[in-house]
C-alpha positions in Angstrom: -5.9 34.0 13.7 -4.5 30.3 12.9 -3.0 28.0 14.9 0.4 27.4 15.7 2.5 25.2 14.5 3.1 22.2 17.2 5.9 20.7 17.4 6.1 16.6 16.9 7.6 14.7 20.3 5.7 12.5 22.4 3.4 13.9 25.2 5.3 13.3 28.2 2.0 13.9 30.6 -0.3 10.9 30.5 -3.6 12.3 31.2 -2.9 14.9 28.3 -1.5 12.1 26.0 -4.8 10.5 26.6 -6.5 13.6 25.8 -4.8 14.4 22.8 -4.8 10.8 21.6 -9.0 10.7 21.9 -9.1 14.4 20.2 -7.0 13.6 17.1 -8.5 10.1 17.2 -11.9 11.3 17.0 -10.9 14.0 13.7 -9.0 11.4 11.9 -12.2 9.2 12.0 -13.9 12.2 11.0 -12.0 13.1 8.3 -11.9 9.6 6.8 -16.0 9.6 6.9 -15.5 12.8 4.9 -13.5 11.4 2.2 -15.4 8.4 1.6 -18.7 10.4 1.5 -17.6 13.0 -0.6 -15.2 11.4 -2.8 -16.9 8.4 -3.1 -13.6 6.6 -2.1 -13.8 3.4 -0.1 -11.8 3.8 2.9 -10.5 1.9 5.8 -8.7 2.8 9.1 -7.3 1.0 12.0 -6.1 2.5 15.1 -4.8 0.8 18.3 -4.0 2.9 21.4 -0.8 2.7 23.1 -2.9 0.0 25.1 -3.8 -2.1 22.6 -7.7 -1.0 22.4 -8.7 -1.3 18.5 -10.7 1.7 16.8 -12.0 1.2 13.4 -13.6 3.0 10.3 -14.9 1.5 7.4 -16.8 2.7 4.3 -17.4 -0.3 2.3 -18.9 -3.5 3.0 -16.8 -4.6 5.5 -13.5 -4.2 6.8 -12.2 -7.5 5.9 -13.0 -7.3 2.3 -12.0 -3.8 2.0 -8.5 -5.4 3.1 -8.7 -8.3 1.2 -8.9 -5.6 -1.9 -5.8 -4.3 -0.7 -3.8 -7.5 -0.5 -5.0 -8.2 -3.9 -3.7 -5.2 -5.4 -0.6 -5.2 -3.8 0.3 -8.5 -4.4 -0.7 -8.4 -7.7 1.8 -5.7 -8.6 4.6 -8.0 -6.9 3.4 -11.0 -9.4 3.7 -8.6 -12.2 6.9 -7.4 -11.3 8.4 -11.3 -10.9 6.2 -12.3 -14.6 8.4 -9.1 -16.2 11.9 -10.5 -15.0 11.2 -14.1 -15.7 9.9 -12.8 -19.3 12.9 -10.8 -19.6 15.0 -13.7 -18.5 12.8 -16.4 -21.5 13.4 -13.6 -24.3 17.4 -13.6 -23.0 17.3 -17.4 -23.8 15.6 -17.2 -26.7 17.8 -14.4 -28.1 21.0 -17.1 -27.4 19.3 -19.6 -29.2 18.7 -17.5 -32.2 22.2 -16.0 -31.8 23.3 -20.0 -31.7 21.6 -20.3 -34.9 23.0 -17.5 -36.7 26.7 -18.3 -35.9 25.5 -22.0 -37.4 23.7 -21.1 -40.4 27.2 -18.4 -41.0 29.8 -22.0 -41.0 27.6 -23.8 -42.8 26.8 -21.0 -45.9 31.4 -20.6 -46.0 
């Protein structure tokens, strides 16, 4: 028989909020063990309690460089993204020039 369904609000009762908070807590940390050991993926989680108490999983060398990784790919994206429009915006000035050129080279052959 499966479980069913719960429904997504905040846990008005503190002590089961706790509860609930140190159960799923526990399974997420669980579950991202899983996936880095089966899938060979390199994973990292951060969690900080309502009161501000950090929990933290890490499967590569260490946390920071595992983020460090991150930053890198997702800035890197952004800079490719800027290159593109400032290459888009050099080929629009070198198409003006040409076009320039054209309309020159057209008085000068009448």
């Amino acid at each position: 028989m499966g479980r069913g369904k719960v429904e997504l609000k905040r846990i008005e009762n503190k002590i089961n909020r706790q509860v609930t908070f140190a159960k799923r807590r526990n399974g997420l940390l669980k579950k991202a063990y899983e996936l880095s050991v089966l899938c060979d993926a390199e994973v990292a989680l951060i969690i900080f309690s309502a009161r501000g108490k950090l929990f933290e999983f890490c499967s590569g060398p260490s946390i920071t460089k595992t983020l460090e990784r991150y930053e890198r790919c997702c800035y890197a994206e952004q800079e490719s993204k800027l290159l593109s429009g400032k290459d888009i915006e050099s080929t629009y000035q070198e198409y003006l020039k040409l076009k320039e050129k054209v309309e020159h080279l057209r008085r000068t052959q009448r």
